[in-house]
C-alpha positions as CSV (number, residue, x, y, z in Angstrom):
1,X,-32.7,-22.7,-15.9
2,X,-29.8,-20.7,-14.4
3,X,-27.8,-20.6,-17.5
4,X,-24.7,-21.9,-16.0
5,X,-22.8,-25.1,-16.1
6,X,-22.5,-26.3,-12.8
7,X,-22.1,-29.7,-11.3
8,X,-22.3,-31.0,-7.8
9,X,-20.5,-33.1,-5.2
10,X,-20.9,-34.4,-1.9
11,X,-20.7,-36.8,0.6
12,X,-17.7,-35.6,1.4
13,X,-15.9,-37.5,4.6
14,X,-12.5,-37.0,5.1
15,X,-9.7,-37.4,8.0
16,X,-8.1,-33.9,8.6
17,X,-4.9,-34.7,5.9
18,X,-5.1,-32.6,2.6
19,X,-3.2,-35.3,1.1
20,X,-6.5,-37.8,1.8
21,X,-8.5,-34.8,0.3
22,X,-7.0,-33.4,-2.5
23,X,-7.3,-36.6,-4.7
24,X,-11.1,-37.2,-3.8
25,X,-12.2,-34.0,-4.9
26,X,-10.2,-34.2,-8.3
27,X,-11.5,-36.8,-8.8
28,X,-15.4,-35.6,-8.8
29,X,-13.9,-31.8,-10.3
30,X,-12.6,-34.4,-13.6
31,X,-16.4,-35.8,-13.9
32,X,-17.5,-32.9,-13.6
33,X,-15.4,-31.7,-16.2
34,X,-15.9,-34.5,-18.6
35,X,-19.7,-33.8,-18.4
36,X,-19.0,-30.5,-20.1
37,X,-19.5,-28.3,-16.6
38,X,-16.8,-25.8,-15.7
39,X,-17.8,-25.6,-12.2
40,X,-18.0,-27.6,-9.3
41,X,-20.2,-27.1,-5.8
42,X,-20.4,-28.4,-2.9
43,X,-21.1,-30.2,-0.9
44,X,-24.7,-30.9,-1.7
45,X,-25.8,-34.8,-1.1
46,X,-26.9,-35.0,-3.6
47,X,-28.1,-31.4,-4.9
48,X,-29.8,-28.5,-3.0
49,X,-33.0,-30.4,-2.5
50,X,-30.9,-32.8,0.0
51,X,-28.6,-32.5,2.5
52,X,-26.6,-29.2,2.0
53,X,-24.1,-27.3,2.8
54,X,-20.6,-27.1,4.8
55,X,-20.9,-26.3,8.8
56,X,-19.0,-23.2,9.4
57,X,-20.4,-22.1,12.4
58,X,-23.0,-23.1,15.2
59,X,-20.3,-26.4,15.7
60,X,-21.7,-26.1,19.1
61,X,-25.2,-27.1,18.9
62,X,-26.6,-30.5,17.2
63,X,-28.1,-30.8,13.6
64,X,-31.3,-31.3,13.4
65,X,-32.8,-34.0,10.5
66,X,-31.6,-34.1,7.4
67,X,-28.5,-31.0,8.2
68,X,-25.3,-31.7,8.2
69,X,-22.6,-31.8,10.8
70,X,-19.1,-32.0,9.6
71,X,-15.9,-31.2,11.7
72,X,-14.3,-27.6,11.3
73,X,-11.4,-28.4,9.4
74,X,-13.5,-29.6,6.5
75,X,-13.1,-25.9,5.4
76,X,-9.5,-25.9,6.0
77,X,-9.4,-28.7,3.7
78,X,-11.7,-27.4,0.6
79,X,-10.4,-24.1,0.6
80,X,-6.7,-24.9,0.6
81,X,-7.8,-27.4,-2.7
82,X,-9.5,-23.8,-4.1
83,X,-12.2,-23.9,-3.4
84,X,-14.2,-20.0,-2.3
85,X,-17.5,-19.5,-1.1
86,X,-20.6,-19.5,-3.6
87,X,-23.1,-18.9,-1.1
88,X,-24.5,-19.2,2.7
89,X,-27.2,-20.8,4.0
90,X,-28.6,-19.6,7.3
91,X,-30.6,-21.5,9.9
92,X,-32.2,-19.8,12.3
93,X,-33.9,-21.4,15.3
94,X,-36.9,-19.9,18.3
95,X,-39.1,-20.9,20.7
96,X,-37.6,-22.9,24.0
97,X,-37.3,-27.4,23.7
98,X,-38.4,-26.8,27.9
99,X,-41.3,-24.3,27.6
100,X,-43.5,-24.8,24.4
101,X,-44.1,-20.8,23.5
102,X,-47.0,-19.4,21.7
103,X,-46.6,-16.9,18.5
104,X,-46.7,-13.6,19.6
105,X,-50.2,-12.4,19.8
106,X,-49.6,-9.4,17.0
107,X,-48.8,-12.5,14.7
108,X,-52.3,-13.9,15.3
109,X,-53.9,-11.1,15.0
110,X,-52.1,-10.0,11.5
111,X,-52.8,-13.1,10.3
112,X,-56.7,-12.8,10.9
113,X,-56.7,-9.5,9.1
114,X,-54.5,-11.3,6.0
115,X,-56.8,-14.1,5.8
116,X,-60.0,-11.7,6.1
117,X,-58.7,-9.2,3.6
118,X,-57.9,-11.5,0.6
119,X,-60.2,-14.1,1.3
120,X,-58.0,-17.4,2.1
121,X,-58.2,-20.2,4.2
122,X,-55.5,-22.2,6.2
123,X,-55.8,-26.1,6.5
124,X,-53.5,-28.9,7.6
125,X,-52.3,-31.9,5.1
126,X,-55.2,-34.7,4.8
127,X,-54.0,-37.8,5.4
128,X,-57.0,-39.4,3.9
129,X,-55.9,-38.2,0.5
130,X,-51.9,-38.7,1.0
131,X,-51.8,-39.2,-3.2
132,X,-53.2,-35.9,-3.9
133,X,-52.1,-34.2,-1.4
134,X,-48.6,-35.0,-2.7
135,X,-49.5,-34.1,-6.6
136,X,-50.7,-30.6,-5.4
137,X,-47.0,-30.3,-3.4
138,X,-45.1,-31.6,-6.6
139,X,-47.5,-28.2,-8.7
140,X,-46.5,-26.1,-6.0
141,X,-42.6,-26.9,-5.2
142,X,-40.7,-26.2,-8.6
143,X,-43.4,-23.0,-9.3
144,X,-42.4,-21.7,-5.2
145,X,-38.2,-22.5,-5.9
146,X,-37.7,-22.5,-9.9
147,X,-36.2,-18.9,-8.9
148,X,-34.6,-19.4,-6.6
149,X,-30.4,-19.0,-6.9
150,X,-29.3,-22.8,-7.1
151,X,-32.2,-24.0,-7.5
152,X,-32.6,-27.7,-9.2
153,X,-35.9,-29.1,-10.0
154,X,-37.2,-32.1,-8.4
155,X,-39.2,-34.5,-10.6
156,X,-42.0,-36.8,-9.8
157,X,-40.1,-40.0,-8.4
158,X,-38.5,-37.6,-6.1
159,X,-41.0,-35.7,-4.7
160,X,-42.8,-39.2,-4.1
161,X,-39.8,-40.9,-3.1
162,X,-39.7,-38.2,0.1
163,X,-43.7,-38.6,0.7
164,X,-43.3,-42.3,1.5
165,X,-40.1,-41.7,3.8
166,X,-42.3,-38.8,5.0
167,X,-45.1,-40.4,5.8
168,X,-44.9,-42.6,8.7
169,X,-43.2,-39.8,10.3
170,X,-45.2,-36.3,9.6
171,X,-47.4,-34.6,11.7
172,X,-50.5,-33.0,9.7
173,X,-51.3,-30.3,11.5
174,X,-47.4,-29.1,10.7
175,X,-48.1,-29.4,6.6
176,X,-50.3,-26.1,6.0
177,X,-51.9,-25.4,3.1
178,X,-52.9,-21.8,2.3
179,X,-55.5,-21.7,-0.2
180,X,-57.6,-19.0,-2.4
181,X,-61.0,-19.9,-3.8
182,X,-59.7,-23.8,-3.5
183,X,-57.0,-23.4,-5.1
184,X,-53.2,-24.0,-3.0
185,X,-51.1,-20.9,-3.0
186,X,-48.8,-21.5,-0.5
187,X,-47.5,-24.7,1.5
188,X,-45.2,-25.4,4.5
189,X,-43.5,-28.8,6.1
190,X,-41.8,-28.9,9.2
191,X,-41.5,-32.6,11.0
192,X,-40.5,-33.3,14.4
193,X,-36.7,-33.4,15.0
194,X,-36.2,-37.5,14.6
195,X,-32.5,-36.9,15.8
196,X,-33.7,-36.1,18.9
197,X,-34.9,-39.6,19.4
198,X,-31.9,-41.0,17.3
199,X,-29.1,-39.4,18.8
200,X,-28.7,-41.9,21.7
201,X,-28.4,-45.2,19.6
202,X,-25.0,-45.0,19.5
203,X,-24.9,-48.8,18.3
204,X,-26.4,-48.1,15.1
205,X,-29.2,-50.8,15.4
206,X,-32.3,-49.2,14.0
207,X,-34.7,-51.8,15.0
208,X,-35.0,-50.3,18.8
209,X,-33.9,-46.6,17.8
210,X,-36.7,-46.8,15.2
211,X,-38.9,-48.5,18.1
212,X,-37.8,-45.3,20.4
213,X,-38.4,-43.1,17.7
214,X,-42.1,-44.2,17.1
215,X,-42.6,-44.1,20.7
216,X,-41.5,-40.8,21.0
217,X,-43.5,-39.5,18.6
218,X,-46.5,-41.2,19.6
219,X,-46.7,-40.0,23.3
220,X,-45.4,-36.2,22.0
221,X,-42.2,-36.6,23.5
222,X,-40.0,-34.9,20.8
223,X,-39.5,-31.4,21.8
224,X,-38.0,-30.0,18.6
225,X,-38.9,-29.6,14.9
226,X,-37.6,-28.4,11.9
227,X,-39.3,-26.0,9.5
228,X,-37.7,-27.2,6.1
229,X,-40.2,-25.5,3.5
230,X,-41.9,-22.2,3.3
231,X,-43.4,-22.0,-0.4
232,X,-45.4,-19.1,-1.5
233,X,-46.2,-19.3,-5.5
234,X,-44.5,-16.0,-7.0
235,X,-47.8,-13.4,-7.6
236,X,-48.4,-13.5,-3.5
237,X,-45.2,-13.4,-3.1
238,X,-45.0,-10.1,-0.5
239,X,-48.1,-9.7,0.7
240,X,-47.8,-11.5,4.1
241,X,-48.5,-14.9,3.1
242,X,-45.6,-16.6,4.9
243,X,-46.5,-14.5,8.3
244,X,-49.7,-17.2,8.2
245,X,-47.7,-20.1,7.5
246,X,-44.9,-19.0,10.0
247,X,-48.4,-18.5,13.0
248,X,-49.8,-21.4,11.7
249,X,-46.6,-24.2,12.4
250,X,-45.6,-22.3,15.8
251,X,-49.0,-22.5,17.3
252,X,-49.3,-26.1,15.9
253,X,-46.2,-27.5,17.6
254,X,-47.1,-25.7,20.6
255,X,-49.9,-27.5,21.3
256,X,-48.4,-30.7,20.6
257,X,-45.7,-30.1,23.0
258,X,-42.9,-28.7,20.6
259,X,-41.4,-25.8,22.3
260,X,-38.0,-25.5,19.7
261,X,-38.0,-24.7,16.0
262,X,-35.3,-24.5,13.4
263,X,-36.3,-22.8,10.2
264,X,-34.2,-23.2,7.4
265,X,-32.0,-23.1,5.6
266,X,-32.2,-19.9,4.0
267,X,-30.0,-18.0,1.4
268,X,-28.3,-15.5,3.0
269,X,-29.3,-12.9,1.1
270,X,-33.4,-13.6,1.3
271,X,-33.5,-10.6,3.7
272,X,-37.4,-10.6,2.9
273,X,-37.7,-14.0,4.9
274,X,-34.7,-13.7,7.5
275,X,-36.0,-10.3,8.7
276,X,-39.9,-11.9,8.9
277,X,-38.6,-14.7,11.0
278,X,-36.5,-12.5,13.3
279,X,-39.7,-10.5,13.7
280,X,-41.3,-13.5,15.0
281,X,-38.7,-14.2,17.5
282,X,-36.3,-16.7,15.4
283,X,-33.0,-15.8,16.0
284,X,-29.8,-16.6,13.1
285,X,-27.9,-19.6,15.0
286,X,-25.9,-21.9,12.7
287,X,-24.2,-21.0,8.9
288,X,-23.5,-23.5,6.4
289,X,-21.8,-23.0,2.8
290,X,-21.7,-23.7,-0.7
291,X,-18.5,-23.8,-2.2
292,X,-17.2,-23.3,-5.5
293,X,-14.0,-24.6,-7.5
294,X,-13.7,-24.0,-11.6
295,X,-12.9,-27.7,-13.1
């Protein structure tokens, strides 16, 4: 697809001693190799479709679900082994965990006139019909991404594999679905921030953190969310379609008591979407990498 010949690795944990570092990642750079790959990237656990990226900045503020959070000298470590930067990934966050804030009111009305002029609707993910609901999010996913710089296809078991993990957890009304004549042109997902009901269990028992976590969710006690998809298929692809999306998840977890949002991440080079979010009030927070090292 990309016409390259690159391999991942992660799960990458290290103590801060290049000695305990070097041999690890020689070790994944010679598998790499022996698959007939000449380079490797990282970290990605377990490609770009999971958790991603090195934390290089924003060490100051906790990950939200399913992002990283690695010590600082992780870079220390995979640069002095050779490795140089492929690529950043930028999370931007908005809104205020204390004071739930509506979009601005230019957004809403923008979006009205989008909607009016090319004749689509907005709806929220039907729980009723979980199984096609999914199989219109596995037509849209690779046809939104396949472009995308990095990009690695997920197949079926995948996507479903995440819809049953998903599904206990997500919130409808934050799934849109942007449709034309019936037919799904665009799709977002943000889910509530579990790691804001996780973080305390500091004994690792999930029985009562996933008992906390439930609760939390069910009397709207979770205060922040994470935007981790914004899809819009390629031929309404600048027209304003992600404005909707973007108006459409704000006002949603507003009303559900949601007040803080993370979107991302984002390629630091998809000005297109970075300067619609800043418009909106998002503001560029935390920057993880990719990294790459010939094998």
């Amino acid at each position: 697809m990309h016409h390259d010949l690159v391999g991942f690795f992660g799960f990458f944990e290290c103590i801060n001693d290049f000695t305990v570092a070097a041999p690890l990642l020689d070790a994944a750079s010679a598998w790499v190799k022996a698959k007939g790959l000449d380079t490797m990237r990282g970290p990605a656990s377990f490609s770009v479709n999971d958790e991603c990226g090195l934390l290089v900045d924003g060490f100051d503020t906790p990950n939200t679900l399913m992002m990283p959070h690695n010590p600082p000298y992780y870079l220390t470590l995979l640069e002095t082994a050779g490795f140089a930067k492929a690529k950043d990934l930028i999370c931007l966050e908005g809104g205020s965990a204390e004071h739930p804030l509506e979009p601005p009111e230019r957004t809403a009305r923008a979006v009205e006139l989008l909607k009016k002029r090319y004749g689509l609707t907005v709806r929220a993910l039907d729980m009723k019909r979980f199984t096609s609901e999914v199989e219109l999010v596995k037509k849209l996913y690779n046809a939104c991404w396949e472009q995308n710089w990095g990009f690695v296809p997920m197949t079926d078991a995948e996507i479903d594999a995440l819809a049953a993990g998903f599904r206990p957890v997500v919130i409808p009304d934050l799934v849109p679905f942007i449709e034309k004549d019936g037919v799904p042109i665009a799709f977002g997902l943000a889910l509530p921030d579990l790691n804001e009901a996780l973080r305390g269990n500091r004994s690792g028992n999930m029985f009562p953190a996933s008992l906390t976590m439930l609760w939390k969710l069910k009397t709207k006690k979770i205060t922040r969310a994470r935007i981790l998809l914004l899809g819009v298929v390629p031929e309404w692809r600048g027209k304003g379609i992600d404005s909707a999306l973007y108006h459409w998840i704000w006002s949603r977890a507003a009303a559900l008591g949601i007040g803080w949002g993370e979107a991302g991440w984002l390629l630091e080079d998809n000005a297109a979407i970075i300067q619609g979010l800043t418009k909106t009030g998002f503001t560029p927070y935390k920057t993880y990498r990719l990294l790459d090292r010939a094998t």
